[in-house]
C-alpha positions in Angstrom: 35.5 32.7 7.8 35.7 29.6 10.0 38.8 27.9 8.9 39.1 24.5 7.6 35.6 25.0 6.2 34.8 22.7 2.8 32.6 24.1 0.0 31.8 21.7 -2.8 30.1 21.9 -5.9 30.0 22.1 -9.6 29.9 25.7 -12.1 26.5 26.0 -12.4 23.8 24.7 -11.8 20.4 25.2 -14.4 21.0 21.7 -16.4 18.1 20.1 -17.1 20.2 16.7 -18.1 20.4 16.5 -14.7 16.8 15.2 -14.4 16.7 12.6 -12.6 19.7 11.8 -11.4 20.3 14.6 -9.6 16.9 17.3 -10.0 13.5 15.5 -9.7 12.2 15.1 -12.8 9.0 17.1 -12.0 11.2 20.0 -10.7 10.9 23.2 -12.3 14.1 25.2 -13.8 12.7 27.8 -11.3 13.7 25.8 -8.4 17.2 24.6 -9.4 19.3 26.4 -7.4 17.3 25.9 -4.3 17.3 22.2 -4.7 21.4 22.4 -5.6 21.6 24.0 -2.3 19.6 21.7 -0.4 22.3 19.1 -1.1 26.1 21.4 -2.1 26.9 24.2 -0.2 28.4 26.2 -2.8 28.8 26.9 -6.7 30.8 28.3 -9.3 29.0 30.9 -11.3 30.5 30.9 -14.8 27.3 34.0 -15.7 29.7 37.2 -14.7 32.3 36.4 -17.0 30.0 37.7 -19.8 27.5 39.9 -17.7 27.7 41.9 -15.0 25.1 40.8 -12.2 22.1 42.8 -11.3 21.1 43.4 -7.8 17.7 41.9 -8.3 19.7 38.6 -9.9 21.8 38.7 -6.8 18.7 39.4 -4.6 17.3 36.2 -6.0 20.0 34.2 -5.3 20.2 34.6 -1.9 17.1 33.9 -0.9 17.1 30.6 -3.1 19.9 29.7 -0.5 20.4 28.9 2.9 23.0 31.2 5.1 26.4 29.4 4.6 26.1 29.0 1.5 28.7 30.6 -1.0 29.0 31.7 -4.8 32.5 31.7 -6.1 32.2 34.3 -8.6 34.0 34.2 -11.9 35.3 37.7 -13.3 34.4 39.5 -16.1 36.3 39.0 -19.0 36.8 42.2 -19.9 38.7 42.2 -16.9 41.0 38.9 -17.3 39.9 38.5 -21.4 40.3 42.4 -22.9 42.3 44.4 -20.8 44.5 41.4 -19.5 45.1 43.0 -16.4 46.7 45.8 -17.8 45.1 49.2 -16.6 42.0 47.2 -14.9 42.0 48.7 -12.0 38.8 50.6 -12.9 36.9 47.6 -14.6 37.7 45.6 -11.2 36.5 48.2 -8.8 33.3 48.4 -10.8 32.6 44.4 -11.1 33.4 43.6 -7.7 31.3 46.6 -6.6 28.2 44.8 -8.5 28.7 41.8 -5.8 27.8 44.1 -2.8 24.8 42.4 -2.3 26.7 38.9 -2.0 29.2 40.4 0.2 26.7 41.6 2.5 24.6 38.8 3.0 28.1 37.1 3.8 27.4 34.8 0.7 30.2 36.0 -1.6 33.2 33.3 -2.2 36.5 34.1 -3.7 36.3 35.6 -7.6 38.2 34.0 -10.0 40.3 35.3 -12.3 41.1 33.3 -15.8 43.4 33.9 -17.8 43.0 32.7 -21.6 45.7 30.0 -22.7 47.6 32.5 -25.0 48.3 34.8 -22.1 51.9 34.0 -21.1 53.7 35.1 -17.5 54.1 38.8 -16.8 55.0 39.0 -12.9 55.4 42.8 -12.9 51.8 43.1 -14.7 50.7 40.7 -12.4 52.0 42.6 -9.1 50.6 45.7 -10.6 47.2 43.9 -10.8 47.5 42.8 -7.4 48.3 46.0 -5.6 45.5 47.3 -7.2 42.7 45.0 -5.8 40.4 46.3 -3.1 41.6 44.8 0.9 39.6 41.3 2.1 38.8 40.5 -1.7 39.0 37.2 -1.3 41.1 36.0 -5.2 42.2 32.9 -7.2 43.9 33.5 -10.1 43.8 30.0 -13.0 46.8 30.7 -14.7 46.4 28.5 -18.4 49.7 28.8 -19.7 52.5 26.7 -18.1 54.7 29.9 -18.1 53.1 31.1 -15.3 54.0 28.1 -12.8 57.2 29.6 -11.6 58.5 31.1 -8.0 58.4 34.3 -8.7 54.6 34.1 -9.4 53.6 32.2 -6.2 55.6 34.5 -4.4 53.3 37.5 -5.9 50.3 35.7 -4.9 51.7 35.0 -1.6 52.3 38.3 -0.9 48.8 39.6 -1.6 47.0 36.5 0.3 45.7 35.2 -3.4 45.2 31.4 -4.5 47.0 29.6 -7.2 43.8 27.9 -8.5 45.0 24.3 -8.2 43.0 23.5 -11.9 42.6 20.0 -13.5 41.6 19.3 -16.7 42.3 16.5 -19.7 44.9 19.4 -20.7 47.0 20.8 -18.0 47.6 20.5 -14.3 48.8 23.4 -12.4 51.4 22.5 -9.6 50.0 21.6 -6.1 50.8 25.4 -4.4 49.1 26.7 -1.6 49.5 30.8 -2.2 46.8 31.5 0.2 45.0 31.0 3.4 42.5 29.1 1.9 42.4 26.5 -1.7 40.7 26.8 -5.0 40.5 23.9 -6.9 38.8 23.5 -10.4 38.8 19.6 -11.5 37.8 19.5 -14.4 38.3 15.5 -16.2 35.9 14.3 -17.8 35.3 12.0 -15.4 36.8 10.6 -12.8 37.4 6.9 -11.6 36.8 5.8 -7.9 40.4 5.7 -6.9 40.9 9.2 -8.6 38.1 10.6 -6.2 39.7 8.8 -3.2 42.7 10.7 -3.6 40.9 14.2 -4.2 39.2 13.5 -1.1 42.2 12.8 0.9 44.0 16.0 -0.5 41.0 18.3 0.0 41.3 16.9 3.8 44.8 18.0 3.6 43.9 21.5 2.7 41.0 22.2 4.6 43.7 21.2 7.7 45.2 24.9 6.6 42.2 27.1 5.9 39.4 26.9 3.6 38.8 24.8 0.5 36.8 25.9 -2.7 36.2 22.6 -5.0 34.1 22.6 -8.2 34.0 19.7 -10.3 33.0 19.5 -14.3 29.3 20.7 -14.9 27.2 20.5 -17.8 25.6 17.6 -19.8 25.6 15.4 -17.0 25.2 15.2 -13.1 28.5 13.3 -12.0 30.1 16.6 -11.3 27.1 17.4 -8.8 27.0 13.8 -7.8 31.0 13.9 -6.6 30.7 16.9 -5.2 27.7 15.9 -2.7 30.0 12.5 -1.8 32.9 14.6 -1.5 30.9 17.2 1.4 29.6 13.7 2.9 33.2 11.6 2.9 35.1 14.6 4.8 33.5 14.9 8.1 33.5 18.2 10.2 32.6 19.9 6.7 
């Protein structure tokens, strides 16, 4: 991993609202992903919370994208959703064993893990968790209930080399921590107003002076999202 390194992009990509903002309006759904990566160099894939990826899915993926290109990887949610951490260590091993053929075509990105808003803190469940994650997995945790933003939590996560996912949303804010040796952040407004990207730029320069930087804006009914992420990639030279 090259540090300092900037990936950009939204959580997901087969929207065909998009047309024609962002995809050509003649484009075919087949060719989505190969267009997104012709202009964002990464993406959040919201898919493996519900499903565990096939190898021919994965298969496809890569080729659709060029080499540096990355997939941050949400985790199952039987994972983060039904076990809540407790006695995953199994259900982990097996999930991120599905990603192989990501992690060998060097196109896997960190996997998130998050948490549902009614899960409060547990630091010793969550230090448990964390001891029992396999070395170099590269982790963000998005912690949704404000109980979690505490020492003793960024502590755990600095221990095992795991981001606070610095998340956004009309909701909650998590605290600006850096946990990790590289940055996960999830913004997540509903939109955002010139001045408000200015400043997301300057902080993502900020990071990426530190170590890697993970950014995904909103997706879904309409392009913006894709739209700020390509300006984002373009206003932060040395990307």
């Amino acid at each position: 991993m090259s540090a300092g390194k900037i990936y950009a992009g939204t959580s997901g990509w087969a929207y065909t609202s998009w047309k024609p903002k962002f995809y050509p309006a003649k484009l075919s759904s087949k060719k989505f992903l190969e267009y997104y990566a012709s202009r964002l160099n990464s993406v959040e894939v919201n898919y493996t919370f519900r499903a565990i990826p096939t190898e021919k899915l994965l298969s496809g993926w890569i080729a659709a994208t060029p080499p540096e290109f990355k997939f941050a990887i949400k985790a199952h949610q039987r994972i983060t959703h039904f076990k809540r951490l407790r006695d995953a260590a199994g259900a982990t091993a097996e999930f991120l064993d599905a990603l192989q053929p990501l992690r060998k075509a060097k196109k896997l990105g960190p996997v998130l893990f998050q948490l549902r808003e009614s899960f409060k803190c547990d630091v010793p469940l969550l230090n448990n968790f964390l001891k029992t994650l396999p070395r170099g997995t590269q982790a963000a945790f998005e912690f949704r209930n404000v109980s979690w933003f505490r020492d003793e939590v960024y502590d755990a996560l600095r221990k095992a080399n795991v981001a606070l996912c610095q998340a956004e949303s009309d909701d909650i804010e998590t605290p600006n921590v850096v946990t990790a040796d590289f940055s996960y952040l999830r913004l997540r407004k509903e939109s955002y107003s010139p001045k408000a990207r200015a400043e997301i730029t300057k902080k993502v320069a900020g990071l990426a002076a530190k170590g890697e930087v993970f950014a995904y804006f909103k997706h879904e009914d309409t392009p913006e999202g894709a739209l700020y992420a390509e300006s984002l990639l373009k206003e932060i030279p040395k990307h």
